[in-house]
N, CA, C and O of each residue as an XYZ file, in Angstrom:
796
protein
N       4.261    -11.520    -13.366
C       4.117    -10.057    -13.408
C       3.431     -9.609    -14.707
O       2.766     -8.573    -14.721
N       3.602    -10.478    -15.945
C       3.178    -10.163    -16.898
C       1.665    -10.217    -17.181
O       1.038     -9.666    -18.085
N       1.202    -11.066    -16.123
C      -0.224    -11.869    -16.527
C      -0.872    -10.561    -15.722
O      -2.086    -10.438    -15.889
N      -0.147     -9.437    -14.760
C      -1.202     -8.664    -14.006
C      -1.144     -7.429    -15.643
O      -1.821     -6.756    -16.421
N      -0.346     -7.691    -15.428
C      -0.083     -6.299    -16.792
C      -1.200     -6.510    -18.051
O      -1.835     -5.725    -18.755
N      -1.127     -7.617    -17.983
C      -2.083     -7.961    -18.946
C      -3.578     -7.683    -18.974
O      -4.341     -7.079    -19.728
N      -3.698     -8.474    -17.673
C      -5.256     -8.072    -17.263
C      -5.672     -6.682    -17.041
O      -6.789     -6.171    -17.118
N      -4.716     -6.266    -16.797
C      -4.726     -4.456    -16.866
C      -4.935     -4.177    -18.244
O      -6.047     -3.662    -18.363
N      -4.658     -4.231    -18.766
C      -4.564     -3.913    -20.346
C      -5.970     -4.488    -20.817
O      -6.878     -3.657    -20.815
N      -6.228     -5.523    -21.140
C      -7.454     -6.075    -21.353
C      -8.212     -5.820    -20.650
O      -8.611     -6.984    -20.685
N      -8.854     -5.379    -19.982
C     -10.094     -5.252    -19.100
C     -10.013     -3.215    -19.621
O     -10.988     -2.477    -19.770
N      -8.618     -2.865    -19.766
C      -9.078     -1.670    -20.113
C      -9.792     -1.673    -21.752
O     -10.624     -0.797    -21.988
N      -9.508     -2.471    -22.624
C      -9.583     -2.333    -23.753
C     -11.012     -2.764    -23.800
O     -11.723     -2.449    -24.754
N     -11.520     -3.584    -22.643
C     -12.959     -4.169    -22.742
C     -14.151     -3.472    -22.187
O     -15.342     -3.615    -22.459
N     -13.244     -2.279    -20.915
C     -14.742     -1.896    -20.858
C     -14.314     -0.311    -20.120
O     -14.724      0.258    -19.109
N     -13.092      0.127    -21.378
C     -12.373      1.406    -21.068
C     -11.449      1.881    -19.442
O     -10.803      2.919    -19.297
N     -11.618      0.933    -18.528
C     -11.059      0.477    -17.090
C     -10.649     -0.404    -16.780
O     -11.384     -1.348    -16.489
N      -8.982     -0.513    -16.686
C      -8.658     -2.026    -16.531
C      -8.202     -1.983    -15.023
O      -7.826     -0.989    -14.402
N      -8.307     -3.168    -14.612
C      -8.721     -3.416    -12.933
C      -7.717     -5.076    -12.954
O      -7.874     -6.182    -13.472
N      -6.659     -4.404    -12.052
C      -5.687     -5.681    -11.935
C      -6.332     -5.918    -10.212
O      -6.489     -4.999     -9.408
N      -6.607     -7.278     -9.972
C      -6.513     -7.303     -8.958
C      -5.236     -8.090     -7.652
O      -5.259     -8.520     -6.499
N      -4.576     -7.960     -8.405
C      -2.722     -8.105     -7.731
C      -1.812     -7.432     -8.341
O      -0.793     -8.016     -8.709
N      -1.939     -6.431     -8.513
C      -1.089     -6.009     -9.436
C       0.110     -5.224     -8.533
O       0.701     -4.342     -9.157
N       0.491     -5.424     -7.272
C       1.188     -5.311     -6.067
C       1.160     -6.964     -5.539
O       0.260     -7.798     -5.636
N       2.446     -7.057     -4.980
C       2.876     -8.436     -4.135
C       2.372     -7.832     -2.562
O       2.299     -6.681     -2.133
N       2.075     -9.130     -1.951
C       1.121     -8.835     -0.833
C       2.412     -7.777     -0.079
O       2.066     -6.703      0.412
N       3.745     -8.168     -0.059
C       4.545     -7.554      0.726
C       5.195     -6.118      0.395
O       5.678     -5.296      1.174
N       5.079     -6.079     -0.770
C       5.338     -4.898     -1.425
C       3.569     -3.749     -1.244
O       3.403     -2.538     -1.096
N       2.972     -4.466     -1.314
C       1.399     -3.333     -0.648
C       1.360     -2.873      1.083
O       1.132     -1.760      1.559
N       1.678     -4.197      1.802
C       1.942     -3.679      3.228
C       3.140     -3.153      3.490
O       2.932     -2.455      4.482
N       4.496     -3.043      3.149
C       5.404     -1.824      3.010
C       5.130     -0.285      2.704
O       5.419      0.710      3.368
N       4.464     -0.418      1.457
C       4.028      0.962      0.948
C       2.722      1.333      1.878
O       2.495      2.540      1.798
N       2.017      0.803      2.536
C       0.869      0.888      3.299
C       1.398      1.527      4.751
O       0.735      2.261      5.483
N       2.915      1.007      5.003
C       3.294      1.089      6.434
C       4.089      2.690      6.116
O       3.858      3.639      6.865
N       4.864      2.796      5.127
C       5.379      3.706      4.909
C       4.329      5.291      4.764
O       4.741      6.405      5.084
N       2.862      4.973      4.178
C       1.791      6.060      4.576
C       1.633      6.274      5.641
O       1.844      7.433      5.996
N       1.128      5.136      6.806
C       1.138      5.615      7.904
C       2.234      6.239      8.669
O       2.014      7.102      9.518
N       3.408      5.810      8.376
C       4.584      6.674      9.153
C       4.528      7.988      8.506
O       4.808      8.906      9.277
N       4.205      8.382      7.143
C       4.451      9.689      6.846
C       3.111     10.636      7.149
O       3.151     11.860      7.018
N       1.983      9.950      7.547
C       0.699     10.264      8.218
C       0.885     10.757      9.452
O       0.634     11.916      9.783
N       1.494      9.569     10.425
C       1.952      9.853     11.919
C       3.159     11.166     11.971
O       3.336     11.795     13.014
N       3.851     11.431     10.843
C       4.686     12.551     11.103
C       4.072     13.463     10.690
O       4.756     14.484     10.608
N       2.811     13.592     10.305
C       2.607     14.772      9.697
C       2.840     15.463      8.329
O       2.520     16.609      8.012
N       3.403     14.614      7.663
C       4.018     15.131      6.489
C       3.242     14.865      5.431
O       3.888     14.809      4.384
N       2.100     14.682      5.322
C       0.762     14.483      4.569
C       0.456     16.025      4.583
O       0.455     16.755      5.575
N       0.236     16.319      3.478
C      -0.623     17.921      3.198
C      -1.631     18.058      2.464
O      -1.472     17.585      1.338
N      -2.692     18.562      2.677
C      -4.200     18.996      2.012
C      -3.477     18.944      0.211
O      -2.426     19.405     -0.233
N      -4.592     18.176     -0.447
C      -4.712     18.094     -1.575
C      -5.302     19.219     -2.478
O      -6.299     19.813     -2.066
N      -4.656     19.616     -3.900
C      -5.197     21.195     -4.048
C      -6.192     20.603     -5.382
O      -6.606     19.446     -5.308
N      -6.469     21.284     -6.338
C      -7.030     21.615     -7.556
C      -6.469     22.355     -8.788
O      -5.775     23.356     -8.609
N      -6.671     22.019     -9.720
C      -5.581     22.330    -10.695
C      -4.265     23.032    -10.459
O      -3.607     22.724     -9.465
N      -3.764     24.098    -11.430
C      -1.799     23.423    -11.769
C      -1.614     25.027    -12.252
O      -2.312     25.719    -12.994
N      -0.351     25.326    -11.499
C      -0.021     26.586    -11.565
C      -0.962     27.659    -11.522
O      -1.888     27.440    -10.740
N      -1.004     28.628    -12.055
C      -1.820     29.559    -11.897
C      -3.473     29.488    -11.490
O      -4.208     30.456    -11.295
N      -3.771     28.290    -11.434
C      -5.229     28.025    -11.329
C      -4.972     27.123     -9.777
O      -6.051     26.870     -9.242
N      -4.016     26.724     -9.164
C      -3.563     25.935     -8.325
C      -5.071     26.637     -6.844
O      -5.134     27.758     -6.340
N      -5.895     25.559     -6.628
C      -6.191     26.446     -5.046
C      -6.806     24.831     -4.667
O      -7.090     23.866     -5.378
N      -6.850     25.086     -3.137
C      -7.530     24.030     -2.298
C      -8.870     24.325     -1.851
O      -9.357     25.286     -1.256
N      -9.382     23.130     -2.343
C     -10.778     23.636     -1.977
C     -11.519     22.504     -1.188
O     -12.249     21.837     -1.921
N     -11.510     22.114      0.157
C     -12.117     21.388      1.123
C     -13.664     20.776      0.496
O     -13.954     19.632      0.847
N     -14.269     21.235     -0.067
C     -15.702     20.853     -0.491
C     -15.813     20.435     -1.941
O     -16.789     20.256     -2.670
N     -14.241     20.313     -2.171
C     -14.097     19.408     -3.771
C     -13.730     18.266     -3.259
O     -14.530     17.331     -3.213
N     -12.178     18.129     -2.688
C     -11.601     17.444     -2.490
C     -11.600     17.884     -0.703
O     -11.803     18.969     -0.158
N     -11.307     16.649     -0.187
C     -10.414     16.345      1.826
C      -9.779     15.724      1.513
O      -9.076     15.604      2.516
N      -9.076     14.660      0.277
C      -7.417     13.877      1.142
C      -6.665     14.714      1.468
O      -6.753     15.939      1.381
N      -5.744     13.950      1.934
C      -4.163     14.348      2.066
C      -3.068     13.643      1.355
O      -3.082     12.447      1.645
N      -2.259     13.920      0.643
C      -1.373     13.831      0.092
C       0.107     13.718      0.497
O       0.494     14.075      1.609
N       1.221     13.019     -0.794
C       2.623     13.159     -0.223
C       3.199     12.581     -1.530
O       2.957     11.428     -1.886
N       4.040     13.507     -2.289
C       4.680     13.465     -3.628
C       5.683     12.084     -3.114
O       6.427     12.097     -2.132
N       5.448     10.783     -4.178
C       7.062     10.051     -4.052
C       7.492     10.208     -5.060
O       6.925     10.145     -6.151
N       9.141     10.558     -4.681
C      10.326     11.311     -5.391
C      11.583     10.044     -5.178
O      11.853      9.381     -4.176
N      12.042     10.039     -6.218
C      13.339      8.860     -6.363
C      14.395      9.077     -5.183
O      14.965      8.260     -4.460
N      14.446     10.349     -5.243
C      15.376     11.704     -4.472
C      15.225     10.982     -2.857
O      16.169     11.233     -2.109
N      14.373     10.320     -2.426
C      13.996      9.843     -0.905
C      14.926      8.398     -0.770
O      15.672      8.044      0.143
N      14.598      7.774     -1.950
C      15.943      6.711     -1.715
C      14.970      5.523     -1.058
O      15.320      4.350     -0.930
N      13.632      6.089     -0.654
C      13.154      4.614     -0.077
C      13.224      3.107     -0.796
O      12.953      2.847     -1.969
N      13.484      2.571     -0.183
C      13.426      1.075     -0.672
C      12.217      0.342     -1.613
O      12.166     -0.239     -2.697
N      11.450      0.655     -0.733
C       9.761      0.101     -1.095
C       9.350      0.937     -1.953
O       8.865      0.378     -2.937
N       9.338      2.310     -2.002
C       9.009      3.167     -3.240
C      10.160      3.003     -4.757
O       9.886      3.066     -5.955
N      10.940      2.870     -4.338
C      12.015      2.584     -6.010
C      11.803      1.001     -6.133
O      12.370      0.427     -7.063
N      10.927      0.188     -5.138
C      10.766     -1.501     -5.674
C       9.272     -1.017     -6.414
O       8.847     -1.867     -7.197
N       8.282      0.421     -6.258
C       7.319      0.493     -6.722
C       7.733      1.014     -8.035
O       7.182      0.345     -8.909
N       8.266      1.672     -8.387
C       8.993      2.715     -9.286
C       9.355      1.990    -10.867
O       9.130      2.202    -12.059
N      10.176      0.853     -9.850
C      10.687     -0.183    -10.845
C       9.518     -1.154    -11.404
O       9.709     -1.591    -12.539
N       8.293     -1.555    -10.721
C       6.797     -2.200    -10.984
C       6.766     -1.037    -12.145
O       7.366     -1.381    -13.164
N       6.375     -0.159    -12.171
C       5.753      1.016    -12.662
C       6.474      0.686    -14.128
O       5.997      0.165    -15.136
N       7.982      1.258    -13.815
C       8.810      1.166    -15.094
C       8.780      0.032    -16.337
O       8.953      0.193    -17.545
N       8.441     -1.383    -15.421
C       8.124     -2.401    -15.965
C       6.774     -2.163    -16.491
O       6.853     -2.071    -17.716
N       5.745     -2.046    -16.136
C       4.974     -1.915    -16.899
C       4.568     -1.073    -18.069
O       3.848     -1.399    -19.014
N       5.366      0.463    -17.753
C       5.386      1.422    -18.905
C       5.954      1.008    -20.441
O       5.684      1.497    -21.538
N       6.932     -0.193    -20.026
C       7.558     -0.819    -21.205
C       6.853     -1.555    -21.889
O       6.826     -1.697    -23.111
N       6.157     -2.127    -20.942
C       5.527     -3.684    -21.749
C       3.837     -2.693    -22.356
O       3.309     -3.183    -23.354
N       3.339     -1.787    -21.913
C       2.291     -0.810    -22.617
C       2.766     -0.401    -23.566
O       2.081     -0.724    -24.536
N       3.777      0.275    -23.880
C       4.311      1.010    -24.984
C       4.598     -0.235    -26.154
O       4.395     -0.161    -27.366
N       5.090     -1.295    -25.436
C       5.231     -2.859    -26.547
C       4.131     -3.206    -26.808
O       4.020     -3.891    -27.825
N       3.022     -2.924    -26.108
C       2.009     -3.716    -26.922
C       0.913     -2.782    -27.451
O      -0.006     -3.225    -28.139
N       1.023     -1.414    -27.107
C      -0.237     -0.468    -27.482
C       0.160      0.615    -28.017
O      -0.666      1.484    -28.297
N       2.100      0.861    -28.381
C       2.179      2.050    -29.209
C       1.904      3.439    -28.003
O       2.206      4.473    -28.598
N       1.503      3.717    -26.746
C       1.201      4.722    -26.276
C       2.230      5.666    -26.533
O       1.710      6.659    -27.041
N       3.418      5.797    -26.413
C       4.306      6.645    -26.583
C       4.607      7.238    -24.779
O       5.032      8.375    -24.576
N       4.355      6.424    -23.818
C       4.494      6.974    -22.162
C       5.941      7.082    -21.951
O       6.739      6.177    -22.196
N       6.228      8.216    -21.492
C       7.653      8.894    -21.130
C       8.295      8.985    -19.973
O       9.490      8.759    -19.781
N       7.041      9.506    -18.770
C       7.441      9.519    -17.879
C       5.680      9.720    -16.541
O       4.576     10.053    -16.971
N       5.916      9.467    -15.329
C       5.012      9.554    -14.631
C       4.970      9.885    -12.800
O       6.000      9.760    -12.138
N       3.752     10.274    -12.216
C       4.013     10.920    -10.937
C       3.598     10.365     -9.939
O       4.055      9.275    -10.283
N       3.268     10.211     -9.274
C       2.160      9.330     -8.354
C       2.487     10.013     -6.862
O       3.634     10.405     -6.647
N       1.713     10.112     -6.095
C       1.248     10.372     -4.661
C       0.853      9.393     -3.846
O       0.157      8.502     -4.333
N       1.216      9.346     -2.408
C      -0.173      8.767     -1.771
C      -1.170      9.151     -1.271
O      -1.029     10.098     -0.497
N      -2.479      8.644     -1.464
C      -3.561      9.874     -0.895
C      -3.951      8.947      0.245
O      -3.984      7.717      0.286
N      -4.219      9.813      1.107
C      -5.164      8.990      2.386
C      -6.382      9.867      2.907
O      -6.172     11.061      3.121
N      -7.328      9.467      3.067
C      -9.095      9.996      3.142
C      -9.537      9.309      4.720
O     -10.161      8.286      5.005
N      -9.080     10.082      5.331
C      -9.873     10.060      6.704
C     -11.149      9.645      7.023
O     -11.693      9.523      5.925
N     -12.067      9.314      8.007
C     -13.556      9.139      7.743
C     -14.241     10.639      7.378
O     -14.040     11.783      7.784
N     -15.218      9.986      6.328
C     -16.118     11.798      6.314
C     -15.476     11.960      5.122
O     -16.235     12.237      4.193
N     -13.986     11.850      4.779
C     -13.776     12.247      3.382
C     -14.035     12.041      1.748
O     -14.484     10.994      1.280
N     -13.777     12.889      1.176
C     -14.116     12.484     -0.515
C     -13.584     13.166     -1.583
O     -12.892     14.161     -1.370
N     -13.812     12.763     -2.757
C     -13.524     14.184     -3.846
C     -14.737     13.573     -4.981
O     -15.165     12.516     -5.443
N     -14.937     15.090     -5.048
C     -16.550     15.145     -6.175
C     -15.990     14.987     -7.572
O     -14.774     15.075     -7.744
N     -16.762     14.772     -8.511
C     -16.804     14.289     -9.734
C     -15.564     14.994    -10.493
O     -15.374     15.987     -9.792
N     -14.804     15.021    -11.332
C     -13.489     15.407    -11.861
C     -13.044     14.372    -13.174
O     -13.226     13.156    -13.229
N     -12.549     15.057    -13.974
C     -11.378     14.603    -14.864
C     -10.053     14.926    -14.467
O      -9.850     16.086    -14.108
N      -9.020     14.034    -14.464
C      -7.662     13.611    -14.084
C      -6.692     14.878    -15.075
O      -5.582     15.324    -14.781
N      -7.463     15.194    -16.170
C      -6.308     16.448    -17.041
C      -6.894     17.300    -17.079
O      -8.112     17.446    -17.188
N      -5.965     18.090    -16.981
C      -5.863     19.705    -16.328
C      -6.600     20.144    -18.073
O      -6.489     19.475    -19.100
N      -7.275     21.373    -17.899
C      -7.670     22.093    -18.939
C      -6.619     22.836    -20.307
O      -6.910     23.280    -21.418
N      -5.532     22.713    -19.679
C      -4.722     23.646    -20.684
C      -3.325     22.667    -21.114
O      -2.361     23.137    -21.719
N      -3.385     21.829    -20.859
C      -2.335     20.125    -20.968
C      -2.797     19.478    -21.036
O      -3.635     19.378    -20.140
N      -2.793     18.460    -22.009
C      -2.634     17.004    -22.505
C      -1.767     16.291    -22.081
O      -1.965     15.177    -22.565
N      -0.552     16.277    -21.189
C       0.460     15.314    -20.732
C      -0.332     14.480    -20.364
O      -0.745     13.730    -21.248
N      -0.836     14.279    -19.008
C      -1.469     13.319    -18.634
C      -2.075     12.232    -19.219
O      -3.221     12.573    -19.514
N      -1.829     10.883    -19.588
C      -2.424     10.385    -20.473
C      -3.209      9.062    -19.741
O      -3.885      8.279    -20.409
N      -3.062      8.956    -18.587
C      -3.418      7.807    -17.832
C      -3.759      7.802    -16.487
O      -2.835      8.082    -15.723
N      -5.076      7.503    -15.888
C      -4.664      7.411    -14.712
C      -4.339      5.925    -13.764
O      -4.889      4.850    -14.006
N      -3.460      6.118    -12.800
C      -3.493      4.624    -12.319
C      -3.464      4.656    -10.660
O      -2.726      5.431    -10.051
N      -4.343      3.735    -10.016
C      -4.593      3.939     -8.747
C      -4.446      2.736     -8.316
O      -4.803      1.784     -9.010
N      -3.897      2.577     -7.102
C      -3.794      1.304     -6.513
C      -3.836      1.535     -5.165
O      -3.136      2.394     -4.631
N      -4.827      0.631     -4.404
C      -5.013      0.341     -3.199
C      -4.534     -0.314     -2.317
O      -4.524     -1.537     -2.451
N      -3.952      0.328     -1.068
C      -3.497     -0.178      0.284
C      -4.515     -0.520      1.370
O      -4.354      0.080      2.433
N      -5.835     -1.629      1.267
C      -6.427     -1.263      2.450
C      -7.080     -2.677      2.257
O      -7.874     -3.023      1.382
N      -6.413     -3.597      3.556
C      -6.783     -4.523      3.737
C      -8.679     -4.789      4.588
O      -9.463     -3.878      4.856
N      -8.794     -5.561      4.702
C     -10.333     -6.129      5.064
C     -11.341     -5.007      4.966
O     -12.057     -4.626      5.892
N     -11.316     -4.523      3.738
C     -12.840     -3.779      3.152
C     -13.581     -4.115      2.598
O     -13.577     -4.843      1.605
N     -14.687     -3.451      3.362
C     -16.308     -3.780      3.657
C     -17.122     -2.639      2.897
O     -16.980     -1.417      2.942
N     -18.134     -3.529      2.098
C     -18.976     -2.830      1.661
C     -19.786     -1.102      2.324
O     -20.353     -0.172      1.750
N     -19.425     -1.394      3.787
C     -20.308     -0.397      4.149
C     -19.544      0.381      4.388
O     -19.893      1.513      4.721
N     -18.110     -0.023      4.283
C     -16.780      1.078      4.729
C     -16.607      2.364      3.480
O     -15.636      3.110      3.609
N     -17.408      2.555      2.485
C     -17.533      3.406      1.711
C     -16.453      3.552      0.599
O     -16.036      2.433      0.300
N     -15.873      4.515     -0.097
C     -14.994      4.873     -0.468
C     -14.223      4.811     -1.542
O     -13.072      5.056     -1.902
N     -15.479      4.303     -2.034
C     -15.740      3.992     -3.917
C     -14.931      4.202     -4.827
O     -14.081      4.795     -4.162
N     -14.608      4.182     -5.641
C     -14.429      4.687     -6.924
C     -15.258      4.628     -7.248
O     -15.800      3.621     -6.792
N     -16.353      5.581     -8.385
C     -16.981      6.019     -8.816
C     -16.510      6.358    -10.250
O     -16.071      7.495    -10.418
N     -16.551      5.421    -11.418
C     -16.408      6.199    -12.521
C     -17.631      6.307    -13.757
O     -18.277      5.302    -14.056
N     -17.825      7.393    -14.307
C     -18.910      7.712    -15.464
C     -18.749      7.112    -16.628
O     -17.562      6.890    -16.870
N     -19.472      6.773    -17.421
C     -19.014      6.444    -18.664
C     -20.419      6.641    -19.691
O     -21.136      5.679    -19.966
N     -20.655      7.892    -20.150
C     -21.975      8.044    -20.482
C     -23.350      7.808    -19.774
O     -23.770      8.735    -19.081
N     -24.235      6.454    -19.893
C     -24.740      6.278    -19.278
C     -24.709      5.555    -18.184
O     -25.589      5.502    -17.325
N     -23.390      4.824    -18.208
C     -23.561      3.935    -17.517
C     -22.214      4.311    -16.184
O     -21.570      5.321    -16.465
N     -21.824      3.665    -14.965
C     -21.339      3.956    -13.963
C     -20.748      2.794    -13.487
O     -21.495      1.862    -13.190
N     -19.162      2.634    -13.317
C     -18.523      1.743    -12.960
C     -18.176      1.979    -11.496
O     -17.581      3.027    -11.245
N     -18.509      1.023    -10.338
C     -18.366      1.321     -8.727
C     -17.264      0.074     -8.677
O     -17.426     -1.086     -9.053
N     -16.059      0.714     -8.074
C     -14.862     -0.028     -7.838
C     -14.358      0.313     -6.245
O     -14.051      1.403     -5.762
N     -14.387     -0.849     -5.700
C     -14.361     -0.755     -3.911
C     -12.609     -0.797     -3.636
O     -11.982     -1.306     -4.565
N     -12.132     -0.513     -2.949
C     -10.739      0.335     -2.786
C      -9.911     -1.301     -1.714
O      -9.527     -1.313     -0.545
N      -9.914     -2.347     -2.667
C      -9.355     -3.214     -1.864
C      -7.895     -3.460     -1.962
O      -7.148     -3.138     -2.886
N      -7.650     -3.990     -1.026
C      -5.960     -4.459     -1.121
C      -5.329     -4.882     -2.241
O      -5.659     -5.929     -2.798
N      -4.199     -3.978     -2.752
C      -3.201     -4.853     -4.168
C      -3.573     -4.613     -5.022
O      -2.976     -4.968     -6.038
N      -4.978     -3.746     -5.123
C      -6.073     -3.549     -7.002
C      -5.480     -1.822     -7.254
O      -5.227     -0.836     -6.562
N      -5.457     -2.349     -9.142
C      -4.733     -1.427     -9.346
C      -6.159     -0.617    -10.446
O      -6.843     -1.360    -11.149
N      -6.328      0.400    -10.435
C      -7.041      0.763    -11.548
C      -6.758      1.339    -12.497
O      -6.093      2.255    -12.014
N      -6.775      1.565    -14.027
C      -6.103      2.472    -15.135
C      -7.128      2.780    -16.223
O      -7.813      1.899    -16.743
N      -7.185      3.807    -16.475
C      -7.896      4.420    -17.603
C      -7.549      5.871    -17.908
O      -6.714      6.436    -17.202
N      -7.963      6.321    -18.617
C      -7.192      7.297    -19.919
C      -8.025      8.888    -19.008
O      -9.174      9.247    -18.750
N      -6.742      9.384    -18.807
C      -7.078     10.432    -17.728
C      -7.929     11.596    -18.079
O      -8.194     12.383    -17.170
N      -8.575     11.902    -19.733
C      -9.180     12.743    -20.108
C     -10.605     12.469    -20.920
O     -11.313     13.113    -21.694
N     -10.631     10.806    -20.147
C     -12.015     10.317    -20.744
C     -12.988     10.294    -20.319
O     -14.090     10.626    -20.757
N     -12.459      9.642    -18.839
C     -13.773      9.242    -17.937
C     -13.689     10.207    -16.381
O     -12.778     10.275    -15.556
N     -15.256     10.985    -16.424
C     -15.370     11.618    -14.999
C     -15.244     10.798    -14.235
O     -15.877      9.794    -14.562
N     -14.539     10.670    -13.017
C     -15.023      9.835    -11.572
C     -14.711     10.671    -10.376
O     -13.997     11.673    -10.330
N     -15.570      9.906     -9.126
C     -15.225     10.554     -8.258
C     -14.977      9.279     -6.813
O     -15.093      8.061     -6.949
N     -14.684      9.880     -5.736
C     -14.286      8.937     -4.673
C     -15.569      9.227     -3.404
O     -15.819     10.203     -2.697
N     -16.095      8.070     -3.521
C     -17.110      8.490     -2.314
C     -16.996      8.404     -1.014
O     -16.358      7.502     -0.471
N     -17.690      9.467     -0.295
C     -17.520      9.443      1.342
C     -17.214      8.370      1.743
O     -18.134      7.553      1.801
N     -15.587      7.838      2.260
C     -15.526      6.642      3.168
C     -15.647      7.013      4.310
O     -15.672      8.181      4.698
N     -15.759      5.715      5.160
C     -16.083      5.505      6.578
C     -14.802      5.182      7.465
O     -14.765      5.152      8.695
N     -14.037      5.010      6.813
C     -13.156      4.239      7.418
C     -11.512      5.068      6.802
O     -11.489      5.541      5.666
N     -10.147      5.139      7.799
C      -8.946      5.626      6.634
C      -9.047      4.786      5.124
O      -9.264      3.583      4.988
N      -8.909      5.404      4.468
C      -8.615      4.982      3.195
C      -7.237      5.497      2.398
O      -6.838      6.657      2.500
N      -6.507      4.392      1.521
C      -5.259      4.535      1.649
C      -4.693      4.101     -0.103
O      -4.859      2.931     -0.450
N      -4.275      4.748     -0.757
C      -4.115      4.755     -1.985
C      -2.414      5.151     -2.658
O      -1.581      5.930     -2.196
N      -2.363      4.551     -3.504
C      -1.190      5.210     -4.417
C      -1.581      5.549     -6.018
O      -1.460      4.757     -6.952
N      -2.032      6.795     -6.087
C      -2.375      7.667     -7.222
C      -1.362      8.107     -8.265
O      -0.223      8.484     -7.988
N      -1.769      8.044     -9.243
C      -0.614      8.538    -10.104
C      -1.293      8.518    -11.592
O      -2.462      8.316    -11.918
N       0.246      8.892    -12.627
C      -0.333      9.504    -14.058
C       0.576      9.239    -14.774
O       1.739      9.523    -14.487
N       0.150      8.514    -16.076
C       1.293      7.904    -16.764
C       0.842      8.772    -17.742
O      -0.315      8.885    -18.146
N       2.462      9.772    -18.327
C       2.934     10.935    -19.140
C       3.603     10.764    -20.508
O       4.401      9.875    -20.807
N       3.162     11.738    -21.280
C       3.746     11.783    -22.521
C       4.964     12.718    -22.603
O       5.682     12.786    -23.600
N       5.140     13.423    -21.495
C       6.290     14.086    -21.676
C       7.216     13.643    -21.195
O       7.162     12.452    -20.888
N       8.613     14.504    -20.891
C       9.604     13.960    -19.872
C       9.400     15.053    -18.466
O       9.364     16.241    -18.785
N       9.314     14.862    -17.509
C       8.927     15.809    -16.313
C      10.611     15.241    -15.812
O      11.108     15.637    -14.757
């Protein structure tokens, strides 16, 4: 577990994006994968908005996922075995990089065909909490032509990260623009934000 944490860490320090590619157990990704689609099939996925409180609106031609807050409060199994991944790693970051991370949120997003979200930074304009972002992918046998990129900026140059099974991505939520390009295919994610406060 330590060696994914690691490579996370190093690959961020090397080229500002660190990219675990197991950083989920195969069985712990198809749980959390099965558990989207059941909360997909019920409906309980809701349109994704744009910034935070008073600025809060949805806007279809920024963003199309759909969304679904995980909360401890649900008791799922597979989400508090993710929770506890998470927790483990917030420790062993703070041991080796000083961040000072407190606490964090995560969603699952899922992107229908046709969907996307245009270019963005991860922190809100009027807060600094956010200090991280971290994304990890549920989506077994993807194909280049199945779309659905990560897309991140980095001055001149542009990092394209394909949305495969078990890969986790992390970088510093107020550094780098990215965006998610039109996939072809469902696309299936667990999004989230590692915090300096206590929420």
């Amino acid at each position: 577990m330590e060696a994914s944490f690691e490579e996370l860490i190093s690959s961020f320090i090397e080229n500002k994006v660190g990219i675990s590619k197991d950083f989920l157990s195969e069985a712990l990704a198809n749980n959390l994968k099965n558990n989207l689609l059941n909360l997909y099939k019920e409906e309980e996925l809701k349109s994704a908005g744009i910034g935070h409180f008073g600025s809060f609106t949805k806007n279809k031609e920024i963003r199309s996922d759909v969304i679904y807050w995980l909360d401890k409060k649900n008791n799922n199994p597979h989400e508090m075995e993710f929770f506890a991944l998470i927790e483990e790693f917030i420790a062993y970051l703070n041991k080796e990089c000083f961040t000072g991370i407190r606490s964090y949120e995560f969603h699952y997003a899922l992107y229908k065909p046709g969907a996307f979200y245009k270019k963005h930074f991860d922190q809100f304009q009027d807060t600094n909490n956010r200090q991280f972002s971290m994304i990890t992918y549920l989506n077994l046998d993807w194909d280049e032509c199945d779309g659905g990129e990560l897309k991140i900026y980095d001055e001149d140059k542009t990092q394209i990260i394909s949305p495969t099974n078990r890969k986790t991505v992390f970088f510093k939520s107020n550094e780098l623009e990215h965006e998610v390009l039109v996939t072809n295919k469902l696309r299936l994610s667990i999004t989230g934000w590692l915090r300096k406060d206590l929420i």
